[in-house]
CHARMM internal coordinates of N, CA and C (Angstrom, degrees):
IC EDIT
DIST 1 N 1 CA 1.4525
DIST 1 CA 1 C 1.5333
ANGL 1 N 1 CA 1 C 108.68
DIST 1 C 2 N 1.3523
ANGL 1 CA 1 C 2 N 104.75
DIHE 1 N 1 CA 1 C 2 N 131.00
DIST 2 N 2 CA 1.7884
ANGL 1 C 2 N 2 CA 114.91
DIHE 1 CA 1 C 2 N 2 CA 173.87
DIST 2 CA 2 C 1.1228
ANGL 2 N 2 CA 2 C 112.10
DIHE 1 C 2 N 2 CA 2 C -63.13
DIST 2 C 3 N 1.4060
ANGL 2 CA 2 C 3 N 132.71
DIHE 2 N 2 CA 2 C 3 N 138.68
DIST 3 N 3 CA 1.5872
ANGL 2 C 3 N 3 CA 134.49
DIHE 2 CA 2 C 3 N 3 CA 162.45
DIST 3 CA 3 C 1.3454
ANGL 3 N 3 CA 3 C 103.52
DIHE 2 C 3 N 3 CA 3 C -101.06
DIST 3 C 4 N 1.2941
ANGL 3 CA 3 C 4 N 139.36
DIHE 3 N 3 CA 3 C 4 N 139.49
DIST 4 N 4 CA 1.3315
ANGL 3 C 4 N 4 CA 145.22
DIHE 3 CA 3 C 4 N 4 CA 167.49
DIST 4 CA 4 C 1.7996
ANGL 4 N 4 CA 4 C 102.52
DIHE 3 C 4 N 4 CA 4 C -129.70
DIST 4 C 5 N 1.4292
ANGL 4 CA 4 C 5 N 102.49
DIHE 4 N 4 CA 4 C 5 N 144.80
DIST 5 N 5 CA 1.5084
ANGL 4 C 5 N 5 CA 123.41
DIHE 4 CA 4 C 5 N 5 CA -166.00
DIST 5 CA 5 C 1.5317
ANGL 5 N 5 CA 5 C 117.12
DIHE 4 C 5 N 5 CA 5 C -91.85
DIST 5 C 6 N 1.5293
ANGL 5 CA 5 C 6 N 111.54
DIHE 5 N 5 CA 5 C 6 N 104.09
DIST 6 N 6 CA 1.0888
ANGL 5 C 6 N 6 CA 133.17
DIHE 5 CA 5 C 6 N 6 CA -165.16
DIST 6 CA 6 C 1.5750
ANGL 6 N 6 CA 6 C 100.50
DIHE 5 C 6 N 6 CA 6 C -61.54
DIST 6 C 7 N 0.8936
ANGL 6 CA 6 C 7 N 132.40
DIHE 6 N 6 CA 6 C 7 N 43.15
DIST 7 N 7 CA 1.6103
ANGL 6 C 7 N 7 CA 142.93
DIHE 6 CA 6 C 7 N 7 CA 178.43
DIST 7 CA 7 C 1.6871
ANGL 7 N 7 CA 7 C 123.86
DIHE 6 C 7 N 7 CA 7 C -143.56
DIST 7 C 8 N 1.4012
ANGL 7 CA 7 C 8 N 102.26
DIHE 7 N 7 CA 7 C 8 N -60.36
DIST 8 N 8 CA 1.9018
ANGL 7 C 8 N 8 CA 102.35
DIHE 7 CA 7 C 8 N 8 CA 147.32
DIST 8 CA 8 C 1.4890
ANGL 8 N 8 CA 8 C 125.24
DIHE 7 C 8 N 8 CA 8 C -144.99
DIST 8 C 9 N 1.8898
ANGL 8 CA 8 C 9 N 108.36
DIHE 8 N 8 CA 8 C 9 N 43.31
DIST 9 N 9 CA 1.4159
ANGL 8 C 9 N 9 CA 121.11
DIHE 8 CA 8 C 9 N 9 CA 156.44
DIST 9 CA 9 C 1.4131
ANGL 9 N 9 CA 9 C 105.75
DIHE 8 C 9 N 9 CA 9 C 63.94
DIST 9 C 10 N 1.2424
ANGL 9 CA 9 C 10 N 131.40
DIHE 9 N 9 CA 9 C 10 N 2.67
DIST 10 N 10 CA 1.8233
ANGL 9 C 10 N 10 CA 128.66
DIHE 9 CA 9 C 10 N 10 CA 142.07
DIST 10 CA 10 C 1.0813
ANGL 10 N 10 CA 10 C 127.64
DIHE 9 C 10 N 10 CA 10 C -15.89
DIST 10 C 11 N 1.0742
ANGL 10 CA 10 C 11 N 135.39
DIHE 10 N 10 CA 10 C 11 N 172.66
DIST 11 N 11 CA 1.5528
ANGL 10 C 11 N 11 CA 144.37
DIHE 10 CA 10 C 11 N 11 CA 173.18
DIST 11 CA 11 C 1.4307
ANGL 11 N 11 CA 11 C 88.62
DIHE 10 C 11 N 11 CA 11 C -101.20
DIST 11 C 12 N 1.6959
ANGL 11 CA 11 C 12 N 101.30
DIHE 11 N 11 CA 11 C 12 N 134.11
DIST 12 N 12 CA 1.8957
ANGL 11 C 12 N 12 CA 104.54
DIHE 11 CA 11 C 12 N 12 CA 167.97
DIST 12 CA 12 C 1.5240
ANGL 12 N 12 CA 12 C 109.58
DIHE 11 C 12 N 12 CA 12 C -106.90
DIST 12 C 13 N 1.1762
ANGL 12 CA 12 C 13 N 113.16
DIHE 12 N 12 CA 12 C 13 N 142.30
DIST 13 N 13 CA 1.5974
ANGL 12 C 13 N 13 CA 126.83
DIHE 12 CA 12 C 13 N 13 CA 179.77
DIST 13 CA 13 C 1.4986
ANGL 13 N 13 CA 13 C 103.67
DIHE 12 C 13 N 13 CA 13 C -95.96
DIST 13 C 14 N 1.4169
ANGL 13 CA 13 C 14 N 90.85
DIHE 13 N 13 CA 13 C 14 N 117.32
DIST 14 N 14 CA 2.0527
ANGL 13 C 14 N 14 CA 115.23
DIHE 13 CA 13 C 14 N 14 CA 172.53
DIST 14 CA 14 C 1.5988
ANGL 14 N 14 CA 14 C 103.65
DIHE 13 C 14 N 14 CA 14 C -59.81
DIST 14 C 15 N 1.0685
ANGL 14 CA 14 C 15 N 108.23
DIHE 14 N 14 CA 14 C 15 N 133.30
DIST 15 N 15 CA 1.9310
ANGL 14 C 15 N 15 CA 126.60
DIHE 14 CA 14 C 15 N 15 CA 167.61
DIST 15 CA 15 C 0.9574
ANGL 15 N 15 CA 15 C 96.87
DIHE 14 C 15 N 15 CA 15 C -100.22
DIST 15 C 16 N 0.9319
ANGL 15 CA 15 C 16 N 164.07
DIHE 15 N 15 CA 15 C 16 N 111.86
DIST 16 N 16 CA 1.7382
ANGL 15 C 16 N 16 CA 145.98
DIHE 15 CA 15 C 16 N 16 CA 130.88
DIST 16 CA 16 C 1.4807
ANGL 16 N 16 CA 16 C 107.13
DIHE 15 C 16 N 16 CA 16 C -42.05
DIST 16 C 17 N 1.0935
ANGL 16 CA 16 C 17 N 110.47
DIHE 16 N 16 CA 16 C 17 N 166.12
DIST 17 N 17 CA 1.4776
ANGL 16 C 17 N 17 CA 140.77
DIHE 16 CA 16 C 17 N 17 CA 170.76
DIST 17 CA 17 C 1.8046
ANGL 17 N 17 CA 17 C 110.07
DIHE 16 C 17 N 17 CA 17 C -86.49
DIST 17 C 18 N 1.4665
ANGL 17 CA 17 C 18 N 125.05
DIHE 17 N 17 CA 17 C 18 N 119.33
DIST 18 N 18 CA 0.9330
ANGL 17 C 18 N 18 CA 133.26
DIHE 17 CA 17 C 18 N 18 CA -171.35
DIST 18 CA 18 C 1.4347
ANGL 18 N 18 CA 18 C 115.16
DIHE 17 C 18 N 18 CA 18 C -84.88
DIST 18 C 19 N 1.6381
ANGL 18 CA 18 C 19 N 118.65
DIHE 18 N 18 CA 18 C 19 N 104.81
DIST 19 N 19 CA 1.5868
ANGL 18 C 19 N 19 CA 95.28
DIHE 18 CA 18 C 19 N 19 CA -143.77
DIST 19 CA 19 C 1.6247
ANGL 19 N 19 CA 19 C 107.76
DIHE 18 C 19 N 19 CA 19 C -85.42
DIST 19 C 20 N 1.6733
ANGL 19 CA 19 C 20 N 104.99
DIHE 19 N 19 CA 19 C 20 N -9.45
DIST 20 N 20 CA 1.0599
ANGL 19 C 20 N 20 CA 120.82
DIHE 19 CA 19 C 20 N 20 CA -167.10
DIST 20 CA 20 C 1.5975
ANGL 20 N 20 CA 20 C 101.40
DIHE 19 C 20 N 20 CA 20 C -73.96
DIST 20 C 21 N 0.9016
ANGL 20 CA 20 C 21 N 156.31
DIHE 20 N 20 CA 20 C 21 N -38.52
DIST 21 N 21 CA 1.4970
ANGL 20 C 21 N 21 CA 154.84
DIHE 20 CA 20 C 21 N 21 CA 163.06
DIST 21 CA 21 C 1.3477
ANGL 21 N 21 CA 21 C 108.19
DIHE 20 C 21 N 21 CA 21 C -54.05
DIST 21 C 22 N 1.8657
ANGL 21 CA 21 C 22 N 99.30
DIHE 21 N 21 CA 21 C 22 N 133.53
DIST 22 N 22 CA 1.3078
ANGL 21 C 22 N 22 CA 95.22
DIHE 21 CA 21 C 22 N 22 CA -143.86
DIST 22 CA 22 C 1.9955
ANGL 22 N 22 CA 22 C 80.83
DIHE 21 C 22 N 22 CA 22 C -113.77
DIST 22 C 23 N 1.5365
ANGL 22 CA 22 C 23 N 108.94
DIHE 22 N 22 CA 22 C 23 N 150.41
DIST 23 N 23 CA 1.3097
ANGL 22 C 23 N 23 CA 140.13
DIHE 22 CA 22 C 23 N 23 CA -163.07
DIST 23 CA 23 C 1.6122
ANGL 23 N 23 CA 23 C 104.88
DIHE 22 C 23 N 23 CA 23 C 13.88
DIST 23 C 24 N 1.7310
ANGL 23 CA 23 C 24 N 118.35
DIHE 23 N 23 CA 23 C 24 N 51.47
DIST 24 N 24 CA 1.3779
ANGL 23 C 24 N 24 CA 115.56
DIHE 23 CA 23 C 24 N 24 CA 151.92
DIST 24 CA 24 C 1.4506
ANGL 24 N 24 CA 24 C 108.12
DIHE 23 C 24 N 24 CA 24 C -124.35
DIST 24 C 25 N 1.2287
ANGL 24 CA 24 C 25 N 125.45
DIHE 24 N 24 CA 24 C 25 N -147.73
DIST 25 N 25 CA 1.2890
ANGL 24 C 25 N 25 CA 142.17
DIHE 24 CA 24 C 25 N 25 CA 168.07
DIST 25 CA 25 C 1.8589
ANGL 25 N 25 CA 25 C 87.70
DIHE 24 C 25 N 25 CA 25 C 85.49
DIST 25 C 26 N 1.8868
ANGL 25 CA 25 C 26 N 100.09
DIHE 25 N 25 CA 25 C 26 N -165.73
DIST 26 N 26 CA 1.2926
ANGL 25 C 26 N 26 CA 114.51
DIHE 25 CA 25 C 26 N 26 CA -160.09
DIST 26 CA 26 C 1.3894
ANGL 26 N 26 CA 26 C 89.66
DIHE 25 C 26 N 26 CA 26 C -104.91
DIST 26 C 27 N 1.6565
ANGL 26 CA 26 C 27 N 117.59
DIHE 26 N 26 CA 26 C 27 N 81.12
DIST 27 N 27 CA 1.4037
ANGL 26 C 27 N 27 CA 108.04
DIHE 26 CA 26 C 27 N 27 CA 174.15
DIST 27 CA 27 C 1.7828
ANGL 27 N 27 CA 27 C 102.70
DIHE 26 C 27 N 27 CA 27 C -125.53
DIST 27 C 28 N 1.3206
ANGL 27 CA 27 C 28 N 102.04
DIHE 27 N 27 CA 27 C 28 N 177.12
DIST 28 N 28 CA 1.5719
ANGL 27 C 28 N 28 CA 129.35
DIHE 27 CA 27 C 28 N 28 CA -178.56
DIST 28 CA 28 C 1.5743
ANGL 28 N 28 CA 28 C 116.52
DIHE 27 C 28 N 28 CA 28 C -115.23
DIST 28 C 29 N 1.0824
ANGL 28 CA 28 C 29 N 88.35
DIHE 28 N 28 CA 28 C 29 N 108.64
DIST 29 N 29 CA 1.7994
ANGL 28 C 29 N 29 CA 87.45
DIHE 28 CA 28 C 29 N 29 CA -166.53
DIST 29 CA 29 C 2.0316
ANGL 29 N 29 CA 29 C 100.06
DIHE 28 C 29 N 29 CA 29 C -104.77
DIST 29 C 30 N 0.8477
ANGL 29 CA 29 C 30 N 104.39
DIHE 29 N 29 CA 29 C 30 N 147.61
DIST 30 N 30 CA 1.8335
ANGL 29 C 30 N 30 CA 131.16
DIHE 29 CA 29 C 30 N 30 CA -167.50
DIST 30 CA 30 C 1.1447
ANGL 30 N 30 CA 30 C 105.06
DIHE 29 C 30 N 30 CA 30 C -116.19
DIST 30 C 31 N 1.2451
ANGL 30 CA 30 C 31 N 136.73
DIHE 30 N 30 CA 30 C 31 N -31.13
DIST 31 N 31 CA 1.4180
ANGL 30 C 31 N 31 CA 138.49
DIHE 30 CA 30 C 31 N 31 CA 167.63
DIST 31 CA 31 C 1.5505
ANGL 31 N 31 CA 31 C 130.71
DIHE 30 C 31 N 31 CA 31 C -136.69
DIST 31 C 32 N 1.3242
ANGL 31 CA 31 C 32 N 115.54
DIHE 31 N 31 CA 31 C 32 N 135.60
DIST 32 N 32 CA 1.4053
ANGL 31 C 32 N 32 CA 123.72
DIHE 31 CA 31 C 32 N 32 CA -177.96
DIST 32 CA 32 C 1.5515
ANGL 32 N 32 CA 32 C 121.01
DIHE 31 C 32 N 32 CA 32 C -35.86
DIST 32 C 33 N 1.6664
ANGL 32 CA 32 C 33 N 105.07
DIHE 32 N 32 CA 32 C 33 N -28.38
DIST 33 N 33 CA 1.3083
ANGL 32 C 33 N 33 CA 104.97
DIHE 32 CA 32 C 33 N 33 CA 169.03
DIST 33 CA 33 C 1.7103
ANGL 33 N 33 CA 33 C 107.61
DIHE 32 C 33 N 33 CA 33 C -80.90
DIST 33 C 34 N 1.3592
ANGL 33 CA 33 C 34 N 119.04
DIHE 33 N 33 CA 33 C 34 N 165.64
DIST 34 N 34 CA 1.4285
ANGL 33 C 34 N 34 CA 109.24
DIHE 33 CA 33 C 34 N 34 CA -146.15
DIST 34 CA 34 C 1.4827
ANGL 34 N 34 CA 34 C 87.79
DIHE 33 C 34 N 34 CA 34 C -120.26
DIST 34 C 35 N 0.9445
ANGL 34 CA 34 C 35 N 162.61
DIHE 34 N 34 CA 34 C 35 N 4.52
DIST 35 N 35 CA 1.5538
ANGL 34 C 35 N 35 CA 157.27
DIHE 34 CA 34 C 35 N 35 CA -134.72
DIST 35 CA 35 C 2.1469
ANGL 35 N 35 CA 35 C 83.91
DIHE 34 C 35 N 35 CA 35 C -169.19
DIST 35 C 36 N 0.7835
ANGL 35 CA 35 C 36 N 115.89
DIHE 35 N 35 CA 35 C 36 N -55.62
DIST 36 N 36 CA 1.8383
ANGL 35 C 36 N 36 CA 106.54
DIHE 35 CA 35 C 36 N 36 CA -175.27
DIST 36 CA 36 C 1.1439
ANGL 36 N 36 CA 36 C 108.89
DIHE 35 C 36 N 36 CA 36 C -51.04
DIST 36 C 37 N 1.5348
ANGL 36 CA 36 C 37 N 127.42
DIHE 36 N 36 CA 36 C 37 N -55.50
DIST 37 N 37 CA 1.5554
ANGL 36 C 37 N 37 CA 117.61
DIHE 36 CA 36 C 37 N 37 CA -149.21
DIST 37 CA 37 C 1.8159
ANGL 37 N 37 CA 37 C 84.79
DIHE 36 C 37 N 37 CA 37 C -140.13
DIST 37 C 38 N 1.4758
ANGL 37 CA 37 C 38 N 101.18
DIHE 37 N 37 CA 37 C 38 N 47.39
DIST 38 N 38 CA 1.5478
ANGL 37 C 38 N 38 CA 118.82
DIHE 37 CA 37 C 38 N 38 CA 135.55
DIST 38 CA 38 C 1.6295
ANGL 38 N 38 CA 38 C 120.78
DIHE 37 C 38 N 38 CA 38 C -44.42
DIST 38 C 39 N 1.4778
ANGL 38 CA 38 C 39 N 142.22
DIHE 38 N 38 CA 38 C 39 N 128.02
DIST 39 N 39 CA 1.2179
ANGL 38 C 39 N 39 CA 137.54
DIHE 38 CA 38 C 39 N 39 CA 168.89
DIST 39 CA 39 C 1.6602
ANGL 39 N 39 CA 39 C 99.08
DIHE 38 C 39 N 39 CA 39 C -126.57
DIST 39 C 40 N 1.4001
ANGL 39 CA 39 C 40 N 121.78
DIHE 39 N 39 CA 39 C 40 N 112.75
DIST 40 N 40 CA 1.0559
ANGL 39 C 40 N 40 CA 106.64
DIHE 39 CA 39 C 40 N 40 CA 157.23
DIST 40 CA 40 C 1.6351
ANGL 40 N 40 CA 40 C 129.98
DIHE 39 C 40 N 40 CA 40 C -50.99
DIST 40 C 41 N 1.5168
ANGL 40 CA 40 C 41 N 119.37
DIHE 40 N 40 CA 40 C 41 N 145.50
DIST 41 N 41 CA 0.9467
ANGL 40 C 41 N 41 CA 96.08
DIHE 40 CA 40 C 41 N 41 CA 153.09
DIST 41 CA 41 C 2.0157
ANGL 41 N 41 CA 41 C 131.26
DIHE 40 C 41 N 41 CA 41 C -137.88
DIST 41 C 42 N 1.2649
ANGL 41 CA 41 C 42 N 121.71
DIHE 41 N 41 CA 41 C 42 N 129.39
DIST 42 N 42 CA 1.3144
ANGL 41 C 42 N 42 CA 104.15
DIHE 41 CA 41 C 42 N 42 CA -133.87
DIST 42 CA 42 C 1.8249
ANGL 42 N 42 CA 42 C 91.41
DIHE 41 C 42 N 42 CA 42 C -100.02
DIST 42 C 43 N 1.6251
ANGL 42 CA 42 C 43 N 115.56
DIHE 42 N 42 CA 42 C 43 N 165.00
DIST 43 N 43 CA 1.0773
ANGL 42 C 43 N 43 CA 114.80
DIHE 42 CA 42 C 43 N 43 CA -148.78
DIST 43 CA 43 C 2.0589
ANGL 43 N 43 CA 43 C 93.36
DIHE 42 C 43 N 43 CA 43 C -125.13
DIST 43 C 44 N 0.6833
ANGL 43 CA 43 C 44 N 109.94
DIHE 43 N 43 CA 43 C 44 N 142.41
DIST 44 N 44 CA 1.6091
ANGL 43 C 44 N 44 CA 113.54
DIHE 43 CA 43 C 44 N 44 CA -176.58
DIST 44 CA 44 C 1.7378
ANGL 44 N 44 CA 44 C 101.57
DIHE 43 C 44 N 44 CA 44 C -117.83
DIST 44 C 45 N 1.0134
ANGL 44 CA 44 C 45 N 125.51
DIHE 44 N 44 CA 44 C 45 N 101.39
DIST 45 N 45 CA 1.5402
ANGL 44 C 45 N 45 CA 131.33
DIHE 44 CA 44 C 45 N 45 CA 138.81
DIST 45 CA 45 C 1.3351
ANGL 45 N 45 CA 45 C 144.67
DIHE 44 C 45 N 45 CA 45 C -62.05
DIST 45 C 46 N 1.5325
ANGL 45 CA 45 C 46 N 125.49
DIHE 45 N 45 CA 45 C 46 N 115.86
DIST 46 N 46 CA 1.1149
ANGL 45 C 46 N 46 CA 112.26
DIHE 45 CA 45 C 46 N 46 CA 163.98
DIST 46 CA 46 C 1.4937
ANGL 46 N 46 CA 46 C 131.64
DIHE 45 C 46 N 46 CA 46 C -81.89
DIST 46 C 47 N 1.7249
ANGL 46 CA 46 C 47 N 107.28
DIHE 46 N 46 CA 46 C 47 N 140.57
DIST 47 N 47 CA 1.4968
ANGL 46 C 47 N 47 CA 107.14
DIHE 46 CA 46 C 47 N 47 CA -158.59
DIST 47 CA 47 C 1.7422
ANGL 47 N 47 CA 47 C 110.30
DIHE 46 C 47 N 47 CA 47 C -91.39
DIST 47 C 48 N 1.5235
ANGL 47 CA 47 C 48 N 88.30
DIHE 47 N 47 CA 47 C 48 N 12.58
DIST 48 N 48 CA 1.8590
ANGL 47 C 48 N 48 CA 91.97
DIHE 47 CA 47 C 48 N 48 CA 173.72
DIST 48 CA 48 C 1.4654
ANGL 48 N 48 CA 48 C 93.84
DIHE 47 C 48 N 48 CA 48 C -116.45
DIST 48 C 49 N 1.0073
ANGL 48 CA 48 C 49 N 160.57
DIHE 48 N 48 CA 48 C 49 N -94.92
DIST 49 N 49 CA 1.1860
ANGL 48 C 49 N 49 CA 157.89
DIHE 48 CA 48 C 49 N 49 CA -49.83
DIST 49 CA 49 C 1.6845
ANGL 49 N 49 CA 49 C 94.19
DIHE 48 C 49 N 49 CA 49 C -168.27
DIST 49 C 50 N 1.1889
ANGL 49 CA 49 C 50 N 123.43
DIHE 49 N 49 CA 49 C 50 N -28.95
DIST 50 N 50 CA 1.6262
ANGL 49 C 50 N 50 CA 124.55
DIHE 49 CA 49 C 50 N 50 CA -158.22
DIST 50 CA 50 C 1.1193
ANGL 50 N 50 CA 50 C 136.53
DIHE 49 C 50 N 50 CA 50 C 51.61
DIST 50 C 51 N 1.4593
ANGL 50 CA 50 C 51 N 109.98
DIHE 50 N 50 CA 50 C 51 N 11.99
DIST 51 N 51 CA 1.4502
ANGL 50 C 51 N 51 CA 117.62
DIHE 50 CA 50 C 51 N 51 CA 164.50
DIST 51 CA 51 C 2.2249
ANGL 51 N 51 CA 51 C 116.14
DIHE 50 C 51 N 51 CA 51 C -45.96
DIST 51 C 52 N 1.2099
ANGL 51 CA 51 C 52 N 132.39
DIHE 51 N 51 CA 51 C 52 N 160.80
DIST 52 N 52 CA 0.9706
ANGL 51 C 52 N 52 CA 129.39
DIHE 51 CA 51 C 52 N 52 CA -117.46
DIST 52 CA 52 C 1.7512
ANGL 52 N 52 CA 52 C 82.63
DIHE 51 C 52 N 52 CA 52 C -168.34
DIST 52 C 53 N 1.5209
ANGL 52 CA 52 C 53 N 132.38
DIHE 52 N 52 CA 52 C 53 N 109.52
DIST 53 N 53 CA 1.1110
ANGL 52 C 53 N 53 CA 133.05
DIHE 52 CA 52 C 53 N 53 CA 159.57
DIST 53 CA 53 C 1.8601
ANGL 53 N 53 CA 53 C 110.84
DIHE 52 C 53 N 53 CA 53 C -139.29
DIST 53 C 54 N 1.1720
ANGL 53 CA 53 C 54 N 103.17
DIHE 53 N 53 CA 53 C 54 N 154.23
DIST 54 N 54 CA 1.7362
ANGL 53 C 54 N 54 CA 109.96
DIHE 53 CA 53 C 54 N 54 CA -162.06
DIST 54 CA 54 C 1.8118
ANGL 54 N 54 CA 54 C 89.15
DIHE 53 C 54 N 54 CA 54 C -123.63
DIST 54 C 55 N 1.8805
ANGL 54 CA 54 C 55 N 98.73
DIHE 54 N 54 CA 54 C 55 N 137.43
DIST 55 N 55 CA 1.2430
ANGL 54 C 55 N 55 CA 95.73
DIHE 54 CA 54 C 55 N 55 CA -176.04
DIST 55 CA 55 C 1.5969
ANGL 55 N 55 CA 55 C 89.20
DIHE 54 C 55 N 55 CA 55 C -136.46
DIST 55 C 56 N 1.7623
ANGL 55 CA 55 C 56 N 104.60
DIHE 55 N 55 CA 55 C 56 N 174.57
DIST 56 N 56 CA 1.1236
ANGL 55 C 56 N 56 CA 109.06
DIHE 55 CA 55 C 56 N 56 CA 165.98
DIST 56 CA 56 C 1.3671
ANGL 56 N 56 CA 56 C 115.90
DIHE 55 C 56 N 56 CA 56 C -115.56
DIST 56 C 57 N 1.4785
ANGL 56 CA 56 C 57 N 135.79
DIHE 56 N 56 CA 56 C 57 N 114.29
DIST 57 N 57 CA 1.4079
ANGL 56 C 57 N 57 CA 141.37
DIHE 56 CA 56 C 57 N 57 CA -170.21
DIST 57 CA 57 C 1.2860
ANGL 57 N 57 CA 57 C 111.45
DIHE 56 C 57 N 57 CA 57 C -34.39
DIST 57 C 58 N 1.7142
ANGL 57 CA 57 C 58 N 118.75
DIHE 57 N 57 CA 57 C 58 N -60.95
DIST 58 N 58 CA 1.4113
ANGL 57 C 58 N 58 CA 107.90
DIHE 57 CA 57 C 58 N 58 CA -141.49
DIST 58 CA 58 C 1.4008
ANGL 58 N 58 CA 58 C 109.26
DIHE 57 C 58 N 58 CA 58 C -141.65
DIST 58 C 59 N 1.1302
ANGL 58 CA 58 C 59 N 141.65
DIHE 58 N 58 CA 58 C 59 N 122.58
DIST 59 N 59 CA 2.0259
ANGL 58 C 59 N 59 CA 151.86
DIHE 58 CA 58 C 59 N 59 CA -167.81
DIST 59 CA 59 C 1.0900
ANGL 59 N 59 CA 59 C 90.46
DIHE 58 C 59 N 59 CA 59 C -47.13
DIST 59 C 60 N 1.9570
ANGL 59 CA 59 C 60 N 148.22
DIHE 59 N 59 CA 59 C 60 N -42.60
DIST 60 N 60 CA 1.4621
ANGL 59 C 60 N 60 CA 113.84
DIHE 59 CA 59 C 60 N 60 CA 156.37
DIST 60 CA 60 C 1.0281
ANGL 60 N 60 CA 60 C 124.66
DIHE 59 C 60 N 60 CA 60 C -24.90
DIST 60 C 61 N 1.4492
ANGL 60 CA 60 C 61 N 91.78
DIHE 60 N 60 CA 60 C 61 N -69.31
DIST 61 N 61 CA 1.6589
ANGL 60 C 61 N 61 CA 106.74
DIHE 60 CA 60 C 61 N 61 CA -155.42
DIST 61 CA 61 C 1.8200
ANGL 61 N 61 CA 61 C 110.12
DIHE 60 C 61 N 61 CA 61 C -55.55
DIST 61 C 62 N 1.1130
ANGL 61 CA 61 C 62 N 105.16
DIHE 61 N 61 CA 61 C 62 N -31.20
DIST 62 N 62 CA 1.4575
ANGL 61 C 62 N 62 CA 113.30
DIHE 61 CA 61 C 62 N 62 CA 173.76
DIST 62 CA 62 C 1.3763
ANGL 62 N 62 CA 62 C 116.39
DIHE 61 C 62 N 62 CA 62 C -66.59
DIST 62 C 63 N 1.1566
ANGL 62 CA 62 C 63 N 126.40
DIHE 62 N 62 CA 62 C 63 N -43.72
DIST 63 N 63 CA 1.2716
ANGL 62 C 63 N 63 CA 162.36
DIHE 62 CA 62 C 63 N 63 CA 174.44
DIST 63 CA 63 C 1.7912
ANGL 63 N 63 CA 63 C 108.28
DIHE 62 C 63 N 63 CA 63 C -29.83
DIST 63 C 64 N 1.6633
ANGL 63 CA 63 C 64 N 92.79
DIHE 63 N 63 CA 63 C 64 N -73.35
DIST 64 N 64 CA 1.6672
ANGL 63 C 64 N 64 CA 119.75
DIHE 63 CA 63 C 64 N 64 CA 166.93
DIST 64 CA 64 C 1.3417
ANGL 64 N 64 CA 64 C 117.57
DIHE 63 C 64 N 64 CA 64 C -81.03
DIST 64 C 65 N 1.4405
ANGL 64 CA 64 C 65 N 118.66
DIHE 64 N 64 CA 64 C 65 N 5.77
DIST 65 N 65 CA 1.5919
ANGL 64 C 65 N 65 CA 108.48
DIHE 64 CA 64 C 65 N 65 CA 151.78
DIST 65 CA 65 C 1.5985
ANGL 65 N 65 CA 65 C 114.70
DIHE 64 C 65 N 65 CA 65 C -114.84
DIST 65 C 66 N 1.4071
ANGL 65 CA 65 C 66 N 126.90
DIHE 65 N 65 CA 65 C 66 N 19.30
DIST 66 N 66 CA 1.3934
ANGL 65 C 66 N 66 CA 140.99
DIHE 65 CA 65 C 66 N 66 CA 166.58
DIST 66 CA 66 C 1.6341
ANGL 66 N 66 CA 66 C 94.81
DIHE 65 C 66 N 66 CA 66 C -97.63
DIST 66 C 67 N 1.1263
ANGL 66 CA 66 C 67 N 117.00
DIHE 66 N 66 CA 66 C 67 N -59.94
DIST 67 N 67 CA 1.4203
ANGL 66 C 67 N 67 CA 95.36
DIHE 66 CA 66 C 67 N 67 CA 166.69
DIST 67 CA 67 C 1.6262
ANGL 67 N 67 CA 67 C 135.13
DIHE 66 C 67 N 67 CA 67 C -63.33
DIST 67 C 68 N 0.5318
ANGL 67 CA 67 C 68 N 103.19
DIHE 67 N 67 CA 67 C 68 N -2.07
DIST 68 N 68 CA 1.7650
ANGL 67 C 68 N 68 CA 101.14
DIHE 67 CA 67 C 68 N 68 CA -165.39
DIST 68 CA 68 C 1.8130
ANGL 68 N 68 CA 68 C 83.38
DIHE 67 C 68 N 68 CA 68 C -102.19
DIST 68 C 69 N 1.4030
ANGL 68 CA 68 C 69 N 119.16
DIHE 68 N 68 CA 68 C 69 N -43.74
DIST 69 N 69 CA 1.6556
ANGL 68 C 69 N 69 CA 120.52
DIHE 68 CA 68 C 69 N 69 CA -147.83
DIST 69 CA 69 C 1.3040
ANGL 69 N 69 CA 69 C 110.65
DIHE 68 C 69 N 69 CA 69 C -96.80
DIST 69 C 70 N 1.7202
ANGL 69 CA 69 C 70 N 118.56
DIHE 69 N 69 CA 69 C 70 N -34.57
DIST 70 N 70 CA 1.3742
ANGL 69 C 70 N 70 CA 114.10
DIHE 69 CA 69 C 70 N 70 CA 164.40
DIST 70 CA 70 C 1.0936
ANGL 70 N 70 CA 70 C 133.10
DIHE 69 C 70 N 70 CA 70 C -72.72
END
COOR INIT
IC SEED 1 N 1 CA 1 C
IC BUILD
């Protein structure tokens, strides 16, 4: 699925989350242990403008941060 940039309608470029780096990057963690309730979180760029939006991949993953957060 295309992302386009709610600022001047660009195409946005996917970052992934580097899973191999261990307890940094732009993640959401669910549990005190740091590697279990890891959440990636992945970052969308626009390639005109550089606007900058953070998403969450997957209705798990959403899933296990409604529990942990509500």
């Amino acid at each position: 699925m295309e992302h386009f940039c709610p600022k001047c309608q660009s195409s946005m470029i996917r970052i992934p989350d580097n899973p191999y780096r261990y307890a940094s990057g732009n993640n959401i963690y669910t549990s005190r242990a740091t590697l279990i309730g890891k959440i990636p979180v992945v970052r969308y760029v626009c390639s005109r403008c550089g606007f900058v939006e953070n998403w969450i991949d997957t209705k798990e993953d959403l899933e296990k941060i409604k529990k942990a957060f509500q």
